[in-house]
C-alpha positions in Angstrom: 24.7 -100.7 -210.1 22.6 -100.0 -207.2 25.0 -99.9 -204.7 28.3 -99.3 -206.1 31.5 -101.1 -205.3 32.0 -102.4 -202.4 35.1 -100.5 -201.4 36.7 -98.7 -199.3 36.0 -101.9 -196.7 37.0 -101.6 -193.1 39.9 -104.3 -192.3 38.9 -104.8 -188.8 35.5 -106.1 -189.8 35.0 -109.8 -191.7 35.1 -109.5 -195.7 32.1 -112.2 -196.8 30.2 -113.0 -199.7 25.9 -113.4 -200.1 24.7 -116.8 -201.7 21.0 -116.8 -202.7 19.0 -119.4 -203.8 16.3 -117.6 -205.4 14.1 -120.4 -206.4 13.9 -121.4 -202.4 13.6 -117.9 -201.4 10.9 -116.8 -203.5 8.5 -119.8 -203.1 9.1 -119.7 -199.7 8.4 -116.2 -199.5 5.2 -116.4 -201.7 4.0 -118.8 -198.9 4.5 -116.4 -196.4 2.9 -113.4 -198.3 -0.2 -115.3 -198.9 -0.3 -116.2 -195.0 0.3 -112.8 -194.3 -1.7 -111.2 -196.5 1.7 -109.2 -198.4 0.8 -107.6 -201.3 4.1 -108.8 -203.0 4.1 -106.6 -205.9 5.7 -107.5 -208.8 8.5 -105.0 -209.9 12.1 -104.2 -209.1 11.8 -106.5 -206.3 9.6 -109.4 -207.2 8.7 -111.4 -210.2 6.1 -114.2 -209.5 8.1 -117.9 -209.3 11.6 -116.2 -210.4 12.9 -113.8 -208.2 12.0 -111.8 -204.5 13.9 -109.1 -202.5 13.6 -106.9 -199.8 12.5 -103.5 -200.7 14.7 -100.7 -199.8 17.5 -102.9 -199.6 20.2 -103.2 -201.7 21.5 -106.5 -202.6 25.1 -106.6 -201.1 24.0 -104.5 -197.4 24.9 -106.1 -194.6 21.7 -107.5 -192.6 23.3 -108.6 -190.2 24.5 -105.6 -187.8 25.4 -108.1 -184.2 26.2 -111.3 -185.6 29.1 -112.8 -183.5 31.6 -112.1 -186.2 31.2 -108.3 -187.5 30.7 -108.2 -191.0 31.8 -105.2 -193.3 29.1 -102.9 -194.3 28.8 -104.4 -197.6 29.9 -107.6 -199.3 32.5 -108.5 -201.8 29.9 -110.0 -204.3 26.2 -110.8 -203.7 25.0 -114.1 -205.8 21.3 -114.1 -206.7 20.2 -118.0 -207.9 17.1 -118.8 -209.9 15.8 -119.9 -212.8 12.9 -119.0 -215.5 11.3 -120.5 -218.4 11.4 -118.7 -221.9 13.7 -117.4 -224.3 17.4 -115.5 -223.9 15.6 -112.5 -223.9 13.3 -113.5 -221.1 16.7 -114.6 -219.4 18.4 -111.7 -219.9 15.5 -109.8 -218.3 15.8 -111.3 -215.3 19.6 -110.8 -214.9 19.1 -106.9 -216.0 16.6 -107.2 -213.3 19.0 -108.8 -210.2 22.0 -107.0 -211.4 20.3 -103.5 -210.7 19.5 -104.9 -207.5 23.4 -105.3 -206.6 23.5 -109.0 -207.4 25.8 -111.1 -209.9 22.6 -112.7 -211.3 23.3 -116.7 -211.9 20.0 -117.4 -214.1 19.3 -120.8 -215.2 16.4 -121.7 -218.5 14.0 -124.3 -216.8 11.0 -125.6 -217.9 7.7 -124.3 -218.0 6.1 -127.0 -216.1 8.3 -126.9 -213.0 9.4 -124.2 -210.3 12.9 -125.4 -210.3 16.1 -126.2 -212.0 19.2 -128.4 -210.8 21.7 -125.8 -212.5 21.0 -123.4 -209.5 21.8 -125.7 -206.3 24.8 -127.0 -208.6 26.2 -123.5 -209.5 25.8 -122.4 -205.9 27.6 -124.7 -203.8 30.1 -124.7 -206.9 30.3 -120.7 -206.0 30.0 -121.4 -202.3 33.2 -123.7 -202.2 35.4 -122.3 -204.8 35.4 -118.7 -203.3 36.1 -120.7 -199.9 39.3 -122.3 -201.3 40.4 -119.4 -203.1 40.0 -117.1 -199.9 37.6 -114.5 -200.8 36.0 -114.3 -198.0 36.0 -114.7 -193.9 31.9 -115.3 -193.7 29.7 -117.2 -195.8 25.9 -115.5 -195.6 23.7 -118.1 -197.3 19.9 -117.3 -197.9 18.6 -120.9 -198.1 16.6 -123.5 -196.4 17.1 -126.3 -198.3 19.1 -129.3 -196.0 21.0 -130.7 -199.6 23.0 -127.6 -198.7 24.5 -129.6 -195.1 27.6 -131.2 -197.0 28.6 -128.2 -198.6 28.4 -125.8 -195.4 30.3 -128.5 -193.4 33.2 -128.7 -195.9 33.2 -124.6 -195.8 33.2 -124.9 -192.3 36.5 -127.5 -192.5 38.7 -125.2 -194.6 38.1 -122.5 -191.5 35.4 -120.3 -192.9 32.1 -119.3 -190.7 29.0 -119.6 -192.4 25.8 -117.9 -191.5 22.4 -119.5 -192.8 19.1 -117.0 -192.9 15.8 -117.7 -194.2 12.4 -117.5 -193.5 11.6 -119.5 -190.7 7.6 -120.5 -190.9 7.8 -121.6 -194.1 11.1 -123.8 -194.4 13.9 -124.1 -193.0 16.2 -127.5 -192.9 16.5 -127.9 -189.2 20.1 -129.9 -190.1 20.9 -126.6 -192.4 20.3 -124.7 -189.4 22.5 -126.6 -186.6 25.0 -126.5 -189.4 25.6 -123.2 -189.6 27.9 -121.2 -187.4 24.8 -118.7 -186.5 21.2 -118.6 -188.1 18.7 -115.6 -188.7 15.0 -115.5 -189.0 14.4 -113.1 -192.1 10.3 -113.4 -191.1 9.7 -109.9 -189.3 12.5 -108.2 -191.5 10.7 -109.1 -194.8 7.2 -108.5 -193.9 8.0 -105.1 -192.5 9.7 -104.4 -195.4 7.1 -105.5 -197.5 4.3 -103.8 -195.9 6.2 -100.3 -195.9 6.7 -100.4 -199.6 2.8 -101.2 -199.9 2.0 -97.7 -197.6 4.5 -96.2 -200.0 2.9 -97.0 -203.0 
């Protein structure tokens, strides 16, 4: 795996788990690279309508170095949600592809004709809460913008955990997913940098 395990952690920083929706992330991010003129690549990190990342990053690093609450260097588990039409070897693709990344890759079979499936918002706020009553984690990082995700950060919040909410903020962010969250990060600059470094490097 990219990244390896996430141990030895430091105790005196917060353990916390990554959530990724995937489908909201890379439309969202598609948006912004056609604004910006990004040549998003497809490859390791980018498959048109399925998946995106950020080059040069691995997907359990902390990118988040000041947040209020210090977060260990690298997470317990990193989610990755989306969703892709085709067959179980298309699918299994897809999760080869996230899990190399450093991600436990939750992909869902959708149909052609749309750009999302119900299985991903459902399996992650199924992920989201469960870790939060089993105590897996101090900090919740969710990569979303989507405000069906209010409910679920609230309870979170109730059973004592601190969520943090990043996402890219000119092309969609909930304004109620953002006052619900704890602390929220623009992932704008960050991306596009790291975008346009890969594109010199290529």
């Amino acid at each position: 795996m990219a990244d390896g395990l996430p141990w030895p952690s430091d105790p005196h920083l917060r353990r916390w788990m990554l959530f990724v929706d995937g489908e909201n992330l890379t439309i969202r991010a598609q948006e912004l690279g056609r604004s910006k003129a990004l040549n998003l690549k497809a490859g390791q990190h980018y498959e048109k309508d399925v998946f995106v990342w950020f080059p040069g990053v691995a997907g359990r690093t902390n990118l988040f170095p000041e947040p209020p609450l210090k977060l260990q260097a690298t997470a317990i588990r990193a989610y990755y949600y989306t969703s892709v039409s085709g067959d179980e070897n298309r699918i299994a693709s897809v999760r080869e592809a996230l899990w190399s990344l450093g991600f436990q890759p939750e992909v869902f079979k959708r149909d052609p004709q749309t750009k999302r499936s119900k299985g991903v918002d459902i399996a992650l706020a199924k992920d989201f809460l469960c870790n939060a009553f089993f105590n897996n984690y101090d900090v919740a990082v969710l990569i979303a913008g989507d405000g069906d995700y209010v409910p679920m950060v609230n309870e979170v919040k109730r059973m004592g955990k601190v969520v943090y909410v990043a996402f890219l903020y000119d092309t969609g962010l909930s304004p109620g997913l953002r006052l619900a969250s704890d602390e929220c990060f623009r992932l704008d600059e960050f991306f596009c940098k790291q975008w346009q470094q890969a594109g010199q490097e290529q």
